[in-house]
N, C-alpha and C positions, 0 to 999 in steps of 0.2 A: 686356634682355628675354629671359625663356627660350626654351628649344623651347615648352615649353605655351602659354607665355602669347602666343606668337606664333598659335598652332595655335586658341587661343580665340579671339583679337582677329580671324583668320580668318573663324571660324564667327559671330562675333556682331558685330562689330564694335566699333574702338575707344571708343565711346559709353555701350555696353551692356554693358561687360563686367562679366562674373559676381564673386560673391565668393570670394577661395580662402581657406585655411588656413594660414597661415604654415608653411613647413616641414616638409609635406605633399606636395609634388607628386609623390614616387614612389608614391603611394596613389590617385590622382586616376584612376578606370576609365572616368569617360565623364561626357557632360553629357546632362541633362533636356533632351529637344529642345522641349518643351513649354514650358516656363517658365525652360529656359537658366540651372539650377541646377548645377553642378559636382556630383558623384557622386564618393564617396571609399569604398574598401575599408577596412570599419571592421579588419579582421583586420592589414591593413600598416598602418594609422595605430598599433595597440598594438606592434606589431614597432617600428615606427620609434622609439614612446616609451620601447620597453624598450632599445632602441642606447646612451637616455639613464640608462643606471646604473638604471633603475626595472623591477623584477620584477613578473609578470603582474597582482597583485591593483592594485598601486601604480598601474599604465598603465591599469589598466579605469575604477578608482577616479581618476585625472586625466584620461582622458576624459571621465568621466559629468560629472563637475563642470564642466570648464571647455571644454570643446571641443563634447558635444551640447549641454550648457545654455544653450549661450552664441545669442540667436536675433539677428539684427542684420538682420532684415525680408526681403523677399521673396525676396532673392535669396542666404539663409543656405545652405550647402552641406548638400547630404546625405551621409549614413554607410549603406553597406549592406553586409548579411551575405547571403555568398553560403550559399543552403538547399542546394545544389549537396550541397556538402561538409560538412553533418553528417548 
C-alpha cells in the first residue's frame, strides 16, 4: 500500500475508499470532504502524460478521451484547474 492510499484509508476508511487513477498519484491535491472524491491536478496529470513520449496536444487529446470521459459512478475522481495561475 502507498503513502496515499494509507493517508486515504485513514481519512475514509478501509470500506469506503475512493476511486483513484492508475498512475496518478503524484497529481492527487486533495479529497472532496463532502462526497470523499479524490481531486487530481489536471496540469500534472498532462505533465505525467507527456513523461510518456506524448507532446502537449497528444496528452490533452488522451486525457479528454480516456481519463475525463471515463465516468465509473459516484465516487469517479475529479480533475481541476487551478484559476490561480492563468
Amino acid at each position: 500500500m502507498t503513502k496515499l492510499e494509507e493517508a486515504i484509508e485513514d481519512i475514509c476508511g478501509p470500506d469506503d475508499m475512493p476511486l483513484m487513477a492508475d498512475g496518478f498519484d503524484d497529481a492527487v491535491i486533495g479529497m472532496c470532504m463532502k462526497t470523499m472524491v479524490l481531486i487530481y491536478d489536471y496540469e500534472k496529470v498532462i505533465e505525467i502524460l507527456m513523461k510518456d513520449e506524448m507532446d502537449r496536444d497528444e496528452a490533452e487529446d488522451f486525457f479528454s478521451f480516456n481519463i475525463l470521459g471515463a465516468y465509473m459512478g459516484e465516487k469517479t475522481p475529479l480533475f481541476s484547474i487551478d484559476l490561480r495561475n492563468t
